[in-house]
Steps between C-alpha positions, in 0.01 A plus 500: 500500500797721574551519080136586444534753737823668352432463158104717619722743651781506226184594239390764689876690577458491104228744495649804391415858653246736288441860578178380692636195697786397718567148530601463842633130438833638306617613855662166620371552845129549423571172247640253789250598727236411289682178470515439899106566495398306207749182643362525841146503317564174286617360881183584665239382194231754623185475339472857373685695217452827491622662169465890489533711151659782668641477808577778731856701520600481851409110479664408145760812470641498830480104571435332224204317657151599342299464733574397919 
């Protein structure tokens, strides 16, 4: 699961910046702690996903979590 997991996070670091949007995931630390939450996740099978379309700043800028 660890691939799956890298190769999700590798796609989005690929997203390149417009005039409009930052992608927060080209910042290393944002990008491995989205990979801490998502691998504790896969440990603790919960039985809810929640996938958000835009996610706030101070969550997703600043930590690289979504949503906590």
């Amino acid at each position: 699961m660890h691939c799956a997991i890298k190769k999700f996070i590798n796609n989005l670091k690929d997203v390149e910046n417009t005039y409009d949007m930052e992608n927060p995931y080209q910042n290393q630390i944002q990008a491995n702690n989205l990979f801490i939450y998502l691998h504790y996740m896969v440990e603790a099978s919960p039985d809810t996903l929640f996938v958000g379309e835009a996610p706030g700043y101070k969550g997703c800028a600043l930590m690289g979590v979504p949503f906590y």
